[in-house]
C-alpha positions in Angstrom: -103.7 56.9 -117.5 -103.4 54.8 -120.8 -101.3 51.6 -121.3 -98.3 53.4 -118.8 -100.2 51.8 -116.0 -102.2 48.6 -117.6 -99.6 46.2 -115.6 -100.7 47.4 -112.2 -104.0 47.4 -112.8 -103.8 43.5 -114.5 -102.3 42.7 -110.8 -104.7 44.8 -108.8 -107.8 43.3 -111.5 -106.4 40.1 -110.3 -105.5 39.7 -107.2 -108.3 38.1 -105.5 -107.7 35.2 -108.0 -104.8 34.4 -107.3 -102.7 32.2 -105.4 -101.3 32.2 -102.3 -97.8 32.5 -103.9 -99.0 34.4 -106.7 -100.3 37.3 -104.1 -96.4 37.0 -102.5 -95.5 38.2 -105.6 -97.1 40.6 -106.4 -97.6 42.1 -103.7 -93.2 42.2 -103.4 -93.7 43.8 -106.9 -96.0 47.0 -106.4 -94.2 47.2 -103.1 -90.8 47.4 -104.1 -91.5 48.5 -107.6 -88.1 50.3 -107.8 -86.1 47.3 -107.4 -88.2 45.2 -109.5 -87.6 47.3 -112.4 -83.9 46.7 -112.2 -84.0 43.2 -111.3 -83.5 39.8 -113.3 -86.0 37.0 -113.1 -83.4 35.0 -111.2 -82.2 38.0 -108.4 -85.9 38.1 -108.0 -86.9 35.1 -107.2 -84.1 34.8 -105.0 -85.1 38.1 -103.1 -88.6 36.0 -102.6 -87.7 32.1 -102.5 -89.2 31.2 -105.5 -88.5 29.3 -108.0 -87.8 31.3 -111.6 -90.4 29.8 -113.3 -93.0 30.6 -110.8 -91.7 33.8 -111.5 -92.4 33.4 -115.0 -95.6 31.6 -115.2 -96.9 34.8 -112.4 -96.3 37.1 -115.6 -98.2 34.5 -118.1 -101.3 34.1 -115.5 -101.4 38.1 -116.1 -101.3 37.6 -120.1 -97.4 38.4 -120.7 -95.1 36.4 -122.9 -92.9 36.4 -119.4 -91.3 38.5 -117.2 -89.4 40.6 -119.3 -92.6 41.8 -121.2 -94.5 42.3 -117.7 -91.1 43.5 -116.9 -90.9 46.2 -119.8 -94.7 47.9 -119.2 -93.6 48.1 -114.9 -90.6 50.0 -116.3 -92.9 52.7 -118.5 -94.9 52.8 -115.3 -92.6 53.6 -112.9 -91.0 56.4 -115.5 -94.4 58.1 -115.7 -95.9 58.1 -112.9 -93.1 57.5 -109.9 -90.2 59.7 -111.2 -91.1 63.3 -108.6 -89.8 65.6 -111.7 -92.1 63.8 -114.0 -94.9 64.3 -111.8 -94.9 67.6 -111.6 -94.4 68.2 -115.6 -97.3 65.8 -115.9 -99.4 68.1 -113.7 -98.1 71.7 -116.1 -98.9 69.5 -119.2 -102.7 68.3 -118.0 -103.7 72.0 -118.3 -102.7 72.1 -121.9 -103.0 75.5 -123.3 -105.3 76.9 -120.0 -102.8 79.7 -118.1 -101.4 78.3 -115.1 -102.5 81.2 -112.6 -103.9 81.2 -109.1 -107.6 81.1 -110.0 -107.0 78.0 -112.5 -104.6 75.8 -110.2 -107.7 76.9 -107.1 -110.3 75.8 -109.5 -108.5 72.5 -109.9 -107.6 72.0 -106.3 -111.7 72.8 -105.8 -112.4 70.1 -108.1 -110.6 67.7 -106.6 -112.4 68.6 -102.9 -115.5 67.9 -104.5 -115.0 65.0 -105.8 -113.4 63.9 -102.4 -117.2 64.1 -100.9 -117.9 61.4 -103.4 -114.8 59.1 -102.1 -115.4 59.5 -98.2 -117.9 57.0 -96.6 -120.2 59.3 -94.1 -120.1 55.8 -92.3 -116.6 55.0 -92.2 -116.2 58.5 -90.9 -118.2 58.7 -88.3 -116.2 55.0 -87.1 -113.2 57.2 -87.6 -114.5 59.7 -85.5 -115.7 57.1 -82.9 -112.5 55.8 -82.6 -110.5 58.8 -82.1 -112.7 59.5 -78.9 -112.8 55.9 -77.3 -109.0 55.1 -77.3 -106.4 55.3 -74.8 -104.1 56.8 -77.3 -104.2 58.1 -80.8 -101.0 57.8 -82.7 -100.5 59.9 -85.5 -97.7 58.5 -88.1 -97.1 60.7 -91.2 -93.8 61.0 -92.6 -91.8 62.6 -95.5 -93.7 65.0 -97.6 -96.4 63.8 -94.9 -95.4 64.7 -91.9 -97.2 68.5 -92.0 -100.2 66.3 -92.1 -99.6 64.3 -89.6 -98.3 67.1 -87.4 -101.6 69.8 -87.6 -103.8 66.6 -86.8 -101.6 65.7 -83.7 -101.4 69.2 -82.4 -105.4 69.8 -82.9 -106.8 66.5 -81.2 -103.9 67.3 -78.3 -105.2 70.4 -77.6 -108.9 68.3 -76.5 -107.6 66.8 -74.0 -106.8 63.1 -76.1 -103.5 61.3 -75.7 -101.5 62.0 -78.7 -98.3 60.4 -79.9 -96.4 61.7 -83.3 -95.2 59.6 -85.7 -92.7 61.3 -87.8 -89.4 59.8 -87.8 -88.2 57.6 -90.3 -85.6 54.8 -90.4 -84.3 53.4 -86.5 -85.9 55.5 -85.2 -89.0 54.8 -86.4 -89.0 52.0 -83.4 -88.7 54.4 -80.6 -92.2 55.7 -81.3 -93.4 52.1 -82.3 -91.8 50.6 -78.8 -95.5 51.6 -76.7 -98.0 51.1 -78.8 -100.3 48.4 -77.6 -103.8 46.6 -78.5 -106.9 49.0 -78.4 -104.8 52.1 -78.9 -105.5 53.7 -82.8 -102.7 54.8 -85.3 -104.1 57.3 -88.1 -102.0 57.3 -91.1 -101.2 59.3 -93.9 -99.9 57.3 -96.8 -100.0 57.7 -100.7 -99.3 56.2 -104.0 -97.6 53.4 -102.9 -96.5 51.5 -99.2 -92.9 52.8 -97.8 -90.8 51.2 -95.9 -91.4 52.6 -92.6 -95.6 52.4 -93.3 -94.7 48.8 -94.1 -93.3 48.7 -90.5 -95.5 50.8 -89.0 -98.3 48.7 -90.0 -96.8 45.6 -89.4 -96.2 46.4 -85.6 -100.2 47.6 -85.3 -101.2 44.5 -86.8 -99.1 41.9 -84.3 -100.2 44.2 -81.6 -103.9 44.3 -82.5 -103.8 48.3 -82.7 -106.4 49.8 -84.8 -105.4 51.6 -88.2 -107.7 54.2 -89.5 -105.4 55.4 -93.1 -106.0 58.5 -95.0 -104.6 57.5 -98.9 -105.3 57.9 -102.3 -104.5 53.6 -103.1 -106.6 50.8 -103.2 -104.0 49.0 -103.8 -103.7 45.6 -101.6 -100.6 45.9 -99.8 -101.4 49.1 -98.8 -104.7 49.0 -97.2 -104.7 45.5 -96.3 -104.0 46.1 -92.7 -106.4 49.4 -92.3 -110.0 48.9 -90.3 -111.0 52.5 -91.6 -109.9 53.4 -94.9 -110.8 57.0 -95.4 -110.4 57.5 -99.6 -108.5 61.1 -100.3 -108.8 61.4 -104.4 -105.5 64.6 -104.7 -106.0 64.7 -108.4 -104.9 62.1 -111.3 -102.9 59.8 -110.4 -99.0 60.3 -111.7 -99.3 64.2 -111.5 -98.3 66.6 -109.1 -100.1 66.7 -105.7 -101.0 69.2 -103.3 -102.0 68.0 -99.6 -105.4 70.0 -99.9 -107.9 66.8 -99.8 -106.0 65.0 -97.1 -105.7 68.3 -95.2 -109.8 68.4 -95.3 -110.5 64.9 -93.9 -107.7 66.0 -91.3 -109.9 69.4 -90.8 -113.2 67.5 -90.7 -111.9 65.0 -88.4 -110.7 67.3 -86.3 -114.1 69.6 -85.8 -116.2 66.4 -85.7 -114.1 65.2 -82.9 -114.5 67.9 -80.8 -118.4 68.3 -81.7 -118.0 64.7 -80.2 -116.1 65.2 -77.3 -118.5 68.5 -76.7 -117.8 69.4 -72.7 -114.4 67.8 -72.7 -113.1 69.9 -75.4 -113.9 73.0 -75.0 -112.8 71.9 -70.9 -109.6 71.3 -72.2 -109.2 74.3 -74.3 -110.0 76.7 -71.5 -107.0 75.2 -69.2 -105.0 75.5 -71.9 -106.3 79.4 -72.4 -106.0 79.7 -68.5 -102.5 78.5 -68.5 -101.1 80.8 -71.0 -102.8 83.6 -69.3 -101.0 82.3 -65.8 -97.8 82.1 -67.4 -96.8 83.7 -70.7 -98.7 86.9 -70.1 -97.2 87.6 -66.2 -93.4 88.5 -65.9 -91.3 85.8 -65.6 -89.8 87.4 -62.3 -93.0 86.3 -60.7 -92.6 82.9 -60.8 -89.5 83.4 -58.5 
């Protein structure tokens, strides 16, 4: 990733060490990276009620002259690596003079399954798994370019016989879905790169409600996976590049066979009322139910 990305990983390097005021900020920072990049020292401490020099002496505990040469390298980052456009020419120009052609772009997509074994804890999955079979209810949140995700994983532990609630809805609406969740129910996210917005919320709510969070994302970064119990690691490729939701859709897969291997009678129970039903009623006449 070169220099493009050195300021993050001085914060993430860091983070531990630093204060309690010092994690505020940066945690605003890789949250709300585009704003930062277009804000002034002074809008910014505003935005966090700090002081501008605690602004400034944040950028000198990380090495920088001050914020506008911490300021400068977050700018070149978010260029690179957040801009969707650039992404996706990053991901054409990583193949350098290899023919983009179904059998190269499988081969890569194969790599990066293999080297998702390596990132997923056996452990944590087999908590994951755990979890998804002891709950009341299993929420499923997924939005965006994650919602597909989140959908096929809903749809597949439904179809067992667990309680299922979809989370795809973004904005206002976002609280509907959040209004019933309550303590010893479990959310499963999807989330990448970097927090949104609504995850921000999302979480939030599952944290003051003590609802358990197992998150499927390719960040270790804090603010992301600080509220997660289960952190399940899904590697998509370098980071900055274009993604396909191949690895994430393989954890989903896994978790969703291991689930029903755990659920065993109750599974395949539900299943054949579900096969029984559709039988019953979508392959009689609809004059014979009157």
């Amino acid at each position: 990733m070169g220099d493009m990305d050195h300021s993050l990983r001085k914060i993430l390097s860091r983070y531990d060490s630093l204060s309690g005021l010092q994690k505020k900020i940066a945690d605003y920072i890789v949250s709300n990276l585009g704003e930062v990049v277009f804000a002034s020292v002074t809008s910014l401490s505003e935005r966090l009620g700090v002081s501008d020099a605690t602004i400034v002496r944040f950028a000198q505990e990380l090495g920088y002259s001050g914020f506008p040469e911490l300021k400068e390298e977050l700018i070149k980052y978010y260029k690179i690596y957040l801009d969707p456009a650039i992404r996706l020419e990053k991901y054409i120009d990583d193949t350098g003079e290899e023919q983009l052609t179904y059998e190269t772009i499988t081969k890569r997509e194969i790599k990066y399954l293999e080297e998702s074994i390596k990132t997923i804890n056996e452990g944590v999955f087999r908590k994951a798994v755990e979890m998804i079979c002891t709950v009341e209810k299993v929420y499923i949140f997924g939005t965006g370019s994650n919602e597909p995700l989140s959908s096929h994983l809903a749809y597949r532990l439904a179809r067992f016989g667990l309680n299922v609630g979809l989370i795809s809805v973004s904005g206002r609406n976002l609280f509907e879905k959040l209004l019933h969740v309550k303590r010893d129910d479990l959310m499963i996210a999807f989330a990448f790169y970097k927090p949104s917005l609504d995850f921000q919320r999302a979480m939030g709510i599952s944290k003051e409600r003590g609802v358990k969070v197992i998150l499927i994302t390719d960040s270790h970064i804090p603010p992301m996976i600080k509220n997660a119990t289960l952190v399940l690691y899904a590697k998509r490729g370098p980071f900055g590049s274009f993604h396909s939701p191949l690895v994430p859709m393989a954890i989903a897969n896994a978790l969703i066979i291991e689930t029903a291997n755990r659920l065993g009678d109750r599974a395949i129970e539900s299943l054949k009322q579900l096969d029984e039903m559709r039988k019953k009623y979508y392959h009689t006449n609809p004059e014979d139910f009157g």
